[in-house]
BAGUKOL-653318 format. One line per 8 residues: number of its first residue (from 1); their letters; for each residue y, x, z negated of C-alpha. Coordinates in Angstrom, 1 decimal. Each point is the difference from the previous one (the first is absolute). Layout:
<rs>
NUM	a	Y/X/Z ~ ...
</rs>
This chain:
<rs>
1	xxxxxxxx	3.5/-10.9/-22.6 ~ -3.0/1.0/-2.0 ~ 0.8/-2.5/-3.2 ~ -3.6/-2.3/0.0 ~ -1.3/1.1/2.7 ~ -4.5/1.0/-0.3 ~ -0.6/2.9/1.8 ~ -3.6/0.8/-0.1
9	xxxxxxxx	-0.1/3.4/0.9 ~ -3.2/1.7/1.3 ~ -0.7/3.8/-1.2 ~ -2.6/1.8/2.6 ~ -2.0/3.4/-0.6 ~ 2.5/3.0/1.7 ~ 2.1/2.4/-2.1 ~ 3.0/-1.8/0.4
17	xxxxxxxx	-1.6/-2.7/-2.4 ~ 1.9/1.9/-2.7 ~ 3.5/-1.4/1.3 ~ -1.3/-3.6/-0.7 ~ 1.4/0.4/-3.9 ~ 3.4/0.9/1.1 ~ -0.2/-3.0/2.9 ~ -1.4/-2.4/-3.1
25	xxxxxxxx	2.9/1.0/-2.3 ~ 2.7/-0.4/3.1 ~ -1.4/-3.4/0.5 ~ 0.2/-1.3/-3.7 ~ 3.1/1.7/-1.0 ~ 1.4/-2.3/3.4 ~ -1.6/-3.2/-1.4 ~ -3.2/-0.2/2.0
33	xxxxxxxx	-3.5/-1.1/-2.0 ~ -2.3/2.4/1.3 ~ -3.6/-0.4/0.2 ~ -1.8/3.4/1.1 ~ -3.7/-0.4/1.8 ~ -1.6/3.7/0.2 ~ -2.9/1.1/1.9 ~ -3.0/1.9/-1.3
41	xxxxxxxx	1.4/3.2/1.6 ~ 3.2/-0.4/-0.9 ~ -0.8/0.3/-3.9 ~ -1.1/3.8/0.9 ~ 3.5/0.5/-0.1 ~ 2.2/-2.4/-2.5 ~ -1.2/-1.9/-2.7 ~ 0.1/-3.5/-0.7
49	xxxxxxxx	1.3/0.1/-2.9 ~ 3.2/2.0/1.4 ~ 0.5/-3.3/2.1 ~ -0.5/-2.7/-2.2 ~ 2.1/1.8/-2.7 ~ 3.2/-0.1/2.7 ~ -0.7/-3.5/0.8 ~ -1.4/-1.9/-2.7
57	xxxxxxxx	-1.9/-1.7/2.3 ~ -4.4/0.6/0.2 ~ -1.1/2.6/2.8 ~ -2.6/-1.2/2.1 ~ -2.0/1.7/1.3 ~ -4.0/-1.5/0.3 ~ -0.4/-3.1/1.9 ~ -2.4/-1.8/-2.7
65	xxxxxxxx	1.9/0.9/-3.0 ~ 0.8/-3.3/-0.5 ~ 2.4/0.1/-3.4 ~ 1.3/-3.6/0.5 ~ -3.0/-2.8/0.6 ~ 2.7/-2.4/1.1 ~ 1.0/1.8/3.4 ~ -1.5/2.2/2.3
73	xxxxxxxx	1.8/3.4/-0.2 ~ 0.3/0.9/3.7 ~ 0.8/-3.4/0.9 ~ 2.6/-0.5/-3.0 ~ 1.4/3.4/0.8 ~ 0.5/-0.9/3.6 ~ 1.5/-3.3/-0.7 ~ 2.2/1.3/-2.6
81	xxxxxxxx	1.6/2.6/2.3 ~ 3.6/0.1/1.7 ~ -1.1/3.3/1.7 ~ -3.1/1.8/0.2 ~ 0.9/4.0/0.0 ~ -2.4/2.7/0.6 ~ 1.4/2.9/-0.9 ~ -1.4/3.0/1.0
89	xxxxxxxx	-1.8/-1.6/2.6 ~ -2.7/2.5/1.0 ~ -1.8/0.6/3.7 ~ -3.2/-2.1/-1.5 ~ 1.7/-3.2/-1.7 ~ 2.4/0.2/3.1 ~ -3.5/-0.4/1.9 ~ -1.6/-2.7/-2.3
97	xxxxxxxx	3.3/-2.1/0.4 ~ 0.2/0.5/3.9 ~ -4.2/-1.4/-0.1 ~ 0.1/-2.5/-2.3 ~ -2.3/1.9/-2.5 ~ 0.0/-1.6/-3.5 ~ -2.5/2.0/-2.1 ~ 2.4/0.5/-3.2
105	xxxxxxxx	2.8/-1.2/-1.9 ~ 3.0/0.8/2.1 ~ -1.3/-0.9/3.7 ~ -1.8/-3.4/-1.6 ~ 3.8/-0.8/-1.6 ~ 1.5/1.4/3.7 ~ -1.9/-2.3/2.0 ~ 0.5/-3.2/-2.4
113	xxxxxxxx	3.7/0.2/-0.7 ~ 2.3/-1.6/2.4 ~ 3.3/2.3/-1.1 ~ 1.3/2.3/2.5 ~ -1.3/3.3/-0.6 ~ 1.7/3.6/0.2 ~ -1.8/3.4/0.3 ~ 0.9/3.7/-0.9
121	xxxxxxxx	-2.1/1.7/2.0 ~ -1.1/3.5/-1.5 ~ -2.5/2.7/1.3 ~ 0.0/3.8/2.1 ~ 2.1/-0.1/3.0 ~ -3.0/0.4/2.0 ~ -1.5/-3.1/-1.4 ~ 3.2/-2.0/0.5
129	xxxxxxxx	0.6/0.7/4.0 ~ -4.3/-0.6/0.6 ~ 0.1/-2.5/2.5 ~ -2.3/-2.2/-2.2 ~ 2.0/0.3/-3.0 ~ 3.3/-1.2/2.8 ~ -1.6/-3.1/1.1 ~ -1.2/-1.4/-3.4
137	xxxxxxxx	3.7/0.4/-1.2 ~ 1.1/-1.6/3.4 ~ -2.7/-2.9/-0.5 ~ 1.6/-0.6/-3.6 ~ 3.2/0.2/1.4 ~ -1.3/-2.5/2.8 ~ -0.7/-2.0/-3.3 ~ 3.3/-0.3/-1.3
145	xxxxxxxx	-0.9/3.0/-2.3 ~ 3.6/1.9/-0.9 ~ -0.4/4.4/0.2 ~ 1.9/2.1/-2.2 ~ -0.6/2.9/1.9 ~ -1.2/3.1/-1.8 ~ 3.1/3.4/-0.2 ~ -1.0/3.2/0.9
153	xxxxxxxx	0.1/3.1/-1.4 ~ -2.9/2.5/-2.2 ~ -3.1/-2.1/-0.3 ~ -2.5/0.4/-3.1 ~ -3.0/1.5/2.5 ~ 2.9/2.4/0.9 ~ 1.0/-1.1/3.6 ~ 3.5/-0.8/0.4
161	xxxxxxxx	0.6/-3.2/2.3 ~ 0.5/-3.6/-0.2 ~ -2.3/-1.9/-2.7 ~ 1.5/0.5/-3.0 ~ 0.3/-3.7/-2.1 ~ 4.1/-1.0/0.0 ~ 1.2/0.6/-2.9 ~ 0.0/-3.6/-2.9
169	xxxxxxxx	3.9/0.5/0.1 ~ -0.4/-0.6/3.7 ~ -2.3/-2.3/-0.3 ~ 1.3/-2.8/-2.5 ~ 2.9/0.5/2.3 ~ -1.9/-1.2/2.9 ~ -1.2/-2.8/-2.4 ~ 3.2/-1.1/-0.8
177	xxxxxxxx	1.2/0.0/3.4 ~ -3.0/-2.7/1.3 ~ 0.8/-2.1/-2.9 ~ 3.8/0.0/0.5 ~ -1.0/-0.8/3.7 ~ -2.1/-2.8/-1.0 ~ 2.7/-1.3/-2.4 ~ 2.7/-0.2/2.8
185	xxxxxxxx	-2.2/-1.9/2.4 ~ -0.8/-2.4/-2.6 ~ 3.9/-0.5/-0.8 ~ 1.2/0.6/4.1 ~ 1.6/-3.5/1.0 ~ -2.1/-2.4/1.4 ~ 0.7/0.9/3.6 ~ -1.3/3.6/-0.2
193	xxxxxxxx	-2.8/-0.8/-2.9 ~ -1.9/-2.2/2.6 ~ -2.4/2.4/2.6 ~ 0.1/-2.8/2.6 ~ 3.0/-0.9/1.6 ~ 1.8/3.4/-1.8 ~ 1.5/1.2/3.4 ~ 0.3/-3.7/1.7
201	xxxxxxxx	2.6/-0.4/2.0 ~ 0.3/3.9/0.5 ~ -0.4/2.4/3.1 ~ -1.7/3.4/-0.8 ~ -0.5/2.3/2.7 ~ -2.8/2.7/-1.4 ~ -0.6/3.7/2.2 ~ -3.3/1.4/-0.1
209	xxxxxxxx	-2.2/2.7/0.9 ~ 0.8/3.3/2.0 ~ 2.3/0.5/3.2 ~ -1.6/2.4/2.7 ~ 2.4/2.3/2.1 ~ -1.9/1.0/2.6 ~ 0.0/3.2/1.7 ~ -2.1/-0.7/2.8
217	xxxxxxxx	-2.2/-3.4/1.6 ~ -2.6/1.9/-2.7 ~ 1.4/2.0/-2.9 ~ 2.8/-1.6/-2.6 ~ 1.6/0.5/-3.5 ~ -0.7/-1.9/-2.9 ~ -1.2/-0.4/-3.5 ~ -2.5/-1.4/-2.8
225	xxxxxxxx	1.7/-3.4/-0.3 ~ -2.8/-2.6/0.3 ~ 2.2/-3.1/-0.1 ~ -1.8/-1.4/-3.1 ~ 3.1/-0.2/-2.2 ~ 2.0/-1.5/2.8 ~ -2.9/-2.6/0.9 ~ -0.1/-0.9/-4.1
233	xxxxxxxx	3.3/-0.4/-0.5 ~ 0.4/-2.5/3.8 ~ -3.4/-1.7/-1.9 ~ 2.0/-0.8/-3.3 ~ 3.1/-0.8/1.4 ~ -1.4/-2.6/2.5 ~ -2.2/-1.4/-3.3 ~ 3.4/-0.1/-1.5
241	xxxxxxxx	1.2/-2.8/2.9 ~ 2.6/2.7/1.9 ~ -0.2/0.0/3.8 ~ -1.3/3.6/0.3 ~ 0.9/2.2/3.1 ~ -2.6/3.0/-0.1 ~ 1.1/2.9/2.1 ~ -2.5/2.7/-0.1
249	xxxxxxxx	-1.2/3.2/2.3 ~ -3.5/1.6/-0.4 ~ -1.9/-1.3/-3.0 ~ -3.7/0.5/-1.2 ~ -0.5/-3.9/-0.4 ~ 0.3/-2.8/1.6 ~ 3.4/-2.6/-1.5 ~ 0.0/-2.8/-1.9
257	xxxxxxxx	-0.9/-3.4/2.2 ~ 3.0/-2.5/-0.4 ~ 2.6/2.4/0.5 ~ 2.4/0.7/2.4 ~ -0.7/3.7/1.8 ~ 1.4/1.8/2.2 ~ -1.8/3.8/0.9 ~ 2.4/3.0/0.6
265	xxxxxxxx	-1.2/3.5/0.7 ~ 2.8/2.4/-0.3 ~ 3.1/0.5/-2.3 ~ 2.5/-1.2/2.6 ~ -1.9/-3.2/0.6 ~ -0.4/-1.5/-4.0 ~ 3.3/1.0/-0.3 ~ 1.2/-2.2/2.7
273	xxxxxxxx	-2.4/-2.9/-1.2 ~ 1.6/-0.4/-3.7 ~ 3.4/0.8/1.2 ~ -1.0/-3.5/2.2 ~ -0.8/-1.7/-2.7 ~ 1.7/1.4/-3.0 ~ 3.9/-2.1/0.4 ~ -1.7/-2.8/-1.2
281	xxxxxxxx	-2.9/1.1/-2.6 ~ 0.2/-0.7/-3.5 ~ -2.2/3.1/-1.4 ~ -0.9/3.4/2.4 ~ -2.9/1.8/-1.6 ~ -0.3/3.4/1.6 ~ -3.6/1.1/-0.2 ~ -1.2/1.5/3.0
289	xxxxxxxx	0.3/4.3/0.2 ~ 2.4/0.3/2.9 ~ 0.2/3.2/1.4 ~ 3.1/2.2/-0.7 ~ -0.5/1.7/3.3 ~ -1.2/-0.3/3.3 ~ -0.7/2.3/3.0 ~ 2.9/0.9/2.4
297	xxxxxxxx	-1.6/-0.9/2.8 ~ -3.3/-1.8/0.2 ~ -2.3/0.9/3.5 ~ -0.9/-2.5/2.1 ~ -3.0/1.8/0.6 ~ -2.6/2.0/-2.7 ~ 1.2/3.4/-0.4 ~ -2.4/2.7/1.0
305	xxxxxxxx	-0.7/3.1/-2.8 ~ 2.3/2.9/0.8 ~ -0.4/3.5/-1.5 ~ -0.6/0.8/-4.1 ~ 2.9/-2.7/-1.0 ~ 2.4/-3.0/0.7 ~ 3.5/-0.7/-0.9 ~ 1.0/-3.9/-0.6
313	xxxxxxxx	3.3/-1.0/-0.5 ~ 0.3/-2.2/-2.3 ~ 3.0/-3.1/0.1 ~ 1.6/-1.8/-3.2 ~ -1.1/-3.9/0.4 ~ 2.4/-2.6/-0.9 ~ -0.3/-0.6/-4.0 ~ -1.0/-3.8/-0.2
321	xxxxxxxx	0.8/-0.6/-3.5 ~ 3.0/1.9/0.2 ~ 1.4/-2.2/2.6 ~ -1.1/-3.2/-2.1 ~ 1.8/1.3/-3.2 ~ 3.1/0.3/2.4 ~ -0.3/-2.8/1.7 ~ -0.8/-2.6/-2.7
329	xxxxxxxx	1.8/-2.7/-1.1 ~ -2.2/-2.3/-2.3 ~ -3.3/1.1/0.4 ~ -2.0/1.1/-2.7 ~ -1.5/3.8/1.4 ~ -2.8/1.6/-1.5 ~ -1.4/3.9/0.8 ~ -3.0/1.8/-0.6
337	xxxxxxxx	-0.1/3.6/-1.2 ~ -3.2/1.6/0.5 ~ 0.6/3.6/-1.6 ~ -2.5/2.8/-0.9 ~ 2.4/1.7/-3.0 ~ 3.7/-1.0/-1.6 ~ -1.0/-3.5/0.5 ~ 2.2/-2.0/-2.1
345	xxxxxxxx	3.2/2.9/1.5 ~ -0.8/-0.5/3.5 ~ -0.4/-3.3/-0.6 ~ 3.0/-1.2/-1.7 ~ 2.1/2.0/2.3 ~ -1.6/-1.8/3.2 ~ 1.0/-3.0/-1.4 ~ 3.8/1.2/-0.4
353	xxxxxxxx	0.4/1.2/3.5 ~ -1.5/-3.1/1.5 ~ 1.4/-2.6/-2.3 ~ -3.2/-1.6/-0.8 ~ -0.2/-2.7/-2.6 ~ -3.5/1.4/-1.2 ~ -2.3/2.6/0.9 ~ -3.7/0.3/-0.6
361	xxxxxxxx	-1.2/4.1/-1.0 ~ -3.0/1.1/0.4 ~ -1.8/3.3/-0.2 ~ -2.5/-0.3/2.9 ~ -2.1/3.3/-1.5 ~ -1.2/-2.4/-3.2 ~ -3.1/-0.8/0.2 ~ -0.6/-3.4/1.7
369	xxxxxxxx	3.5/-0.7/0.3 ~ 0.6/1.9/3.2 ~ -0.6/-1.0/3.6 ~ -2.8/-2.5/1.5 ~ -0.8/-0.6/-3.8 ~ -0.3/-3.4/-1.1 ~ 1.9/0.5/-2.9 ~ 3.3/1.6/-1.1
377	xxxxxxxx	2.2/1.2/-3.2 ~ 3.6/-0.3/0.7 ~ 3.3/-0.1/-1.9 ~ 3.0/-2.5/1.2 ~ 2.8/1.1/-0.7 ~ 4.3/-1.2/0.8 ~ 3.1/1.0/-0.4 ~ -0.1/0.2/-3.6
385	xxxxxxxx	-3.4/1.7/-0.2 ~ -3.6/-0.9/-0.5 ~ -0.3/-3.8/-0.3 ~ -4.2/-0.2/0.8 ~ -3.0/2.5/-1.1 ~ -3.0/-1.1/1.2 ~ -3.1/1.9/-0.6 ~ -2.9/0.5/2.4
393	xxxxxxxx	-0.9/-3.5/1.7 ~ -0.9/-2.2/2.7 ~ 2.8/0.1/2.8 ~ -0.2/-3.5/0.5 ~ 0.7/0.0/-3.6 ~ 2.8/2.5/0.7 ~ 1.1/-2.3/2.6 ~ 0.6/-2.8/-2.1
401	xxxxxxxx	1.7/1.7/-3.0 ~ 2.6/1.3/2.4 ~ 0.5/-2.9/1.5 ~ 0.4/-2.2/-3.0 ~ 2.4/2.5/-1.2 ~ 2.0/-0.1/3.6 ~ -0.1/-3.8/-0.6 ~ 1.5/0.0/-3.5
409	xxxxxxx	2.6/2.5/1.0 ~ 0.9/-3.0/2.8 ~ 0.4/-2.5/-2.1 ~ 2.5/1.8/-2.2 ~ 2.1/0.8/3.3 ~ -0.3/-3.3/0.8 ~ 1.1/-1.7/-3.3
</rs>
């Protein structure tokens, strides 16, 4: 996939710069002309002469060494580019990106080219959970910026956490992976290569947010689920021409105008509104965090504090996807997964037991990928295994991966 393809790859100042020889050498050996752009800091610890000997290509790294009168480097570069990668990607260029700062070689080439761009984020675990190091990876995200999110184990200042840069193996992998994406959109048949008009014709009923059980008029269960995902993927689908029936309990934000919604509160109830409009939907996505239990018995009036503690029994609520996978006949039925470890077991297996055509995993402890964030990482996967990996991104990006994917997988059924 990587035959041809210019990846200009940008080299920033952390320790981690030293895996940038064995990403450069993974990349040509695959067929990729690689073009490396260091910064200052990033020479303190790999040479350019290392780089340019693996590439055969120049290494750039001042913005007025101008080597060829007939272009402008950082424009050329930037114009030259299939994908911009910076890789490691530390807390500082992560910064620059997020602000728009051009003040050398790589951020001036960054904010000229108009390739997508993927970064390997690398720093202390400390540095990598800051809350301003989170929202400039979500405002790149928000950009259409791709994550590779950062492994964990024994950092080089000696703390062990997440932050360590992925490894190049990983890495070109990832590569591949967006490119062999991009190559089967271009090639998908006309019906599905066309954003408008993709879902025409089609009914796609969406869940969203999280179900309250309550336990009295004042108190009630629930969880983190913001609705965002759900509320993304209603957005696309609708921009795709289906007749979109949004079901969705508590949320954070407000839905998407133009759709069809109807508000639920409690397990019981959304399961009762798709089960009234599931016989004749085309697609079911099941977003929303539905409660898997809900209290015995729910007071009509707010319970009054009693002693040291308080028992509450706990009831199993009907399993809505399970009943759809049951139930279905032609529909098309997506799940989500959100997991916190064993992602791609648990995730797999929920699929089995509820006879879902895809599921969508996600480990909601990543960084910016969790609940109420505006972006996500998540891996598709169906009965024969993992069919879409998409790094960390927009979810309205998200939304419309899946549901190009859930639209080509139609047209199969249907030819």
């Amino acid at each position: 996939m990587l035959k041809g393809k210019v990846i200009v790859l940008g080299v920033t100042g952390g320790i981690a710069a030293y895996k940038a020889a064995s990403l450069c050498s993974k990349l040509v050996q695959k067929g990729a002309d690689v073009y490396v752009i260091m910064t200052s800091s990033a020479k303190q610890f790999i040479t350019e002469l290392t780089l340019q000997s693996l590439t055969k290509n120049p290494v750039y790294s001042d913005t007025f060494d101008e080597r060829d009168p007939s272009v402008v480097s950082h424009i050329h570069l930037a114009d030259l580019a299939d994908l911009v990668l910076v890789a490691p990607a530390t807390a500082n260029a992560i910064a620059k990106m997020a602000h728009g700062l051009a003040d050398d070689m790589l951020t001036t080439t960054l904010l000229a080219t108009t390739a997508p761009v993927m970064i390997s984020p690398a720093m202390n675990v400390h540095m990598y959970t800051h809350p301003a190091v989170v929202e400039n990876m979500q405002t790149l995200v928000s950009r259409g910026v791709s994550m590779i999110e950062p492994g964990e184990g024994l950092l080089a200042c000696g703390y062990v956490g997440k932050g360590r840069m992925e490894e190049p193996e990983s890495i070109v992998q990832v590569v591949e992976d967006f490119f062999q994406q991009r190559e089967r959109s271009n090639h998908a048949p006309a019906s599905a290569a066309a954003k408008p008009g993709l879902l025409a014709g089609k009914k796609v009923v969406v869940t969203a947010g999280g179900t309250v059980e309550r336990i009295d008029p004042v108190r009630y269960i629930t969880n983190d689920s913001s609705g965002k995902m759900g509320f993304a993927l209603a957005k696309a689908a609708h921009a795709m021409g289906a007749d979109v029936r949004l079901i969705t309990a508590r949320t954070d934000v407000s839905p998407p105008e133009g759709i069809s919604v109807e508000s639920v509160e409690s397990a019981q109830d959304m399961y009762e509104a798709v089960m009234r409009q599931f016989p004749d939907s085309d697609i079911v996505i099941k977003a929303a965090a539905v409660a898997d239990y809900r209290p015995a018995q729910s007071a009509g009036s707010k319970l009054k504090k009693k002693g040291d503690t308080m028992t509450l029994d706990l009831v199993k609520t009907t399993d809505i996807l399970e009943s759809l996978g049951q139930q279905k006949t032609t529909q098309f039925l997506i799940g989500f997964a959100a997991e916190t470890d064993h992602v791609e077991a648990y995730a797999t297996d929920k699929l089995r037991r509820k006879k879902c055509d895809l599921i969508v995993a996600n480990d909601v402890t990543t960084a910016g990928a969790g609940f109420r964030s505006d972006s996500n990482e998540v891996r598709v996967f169906d009965s024969q295994g993992l069919v879409l990996d998409l790094p960390l991104m927009s979810k309205e990006e998200v939304a419309r991966q899946l549901l190009s994917l859930a639209a080509e997988r139609l047209v199969k059924e249907e030819d």
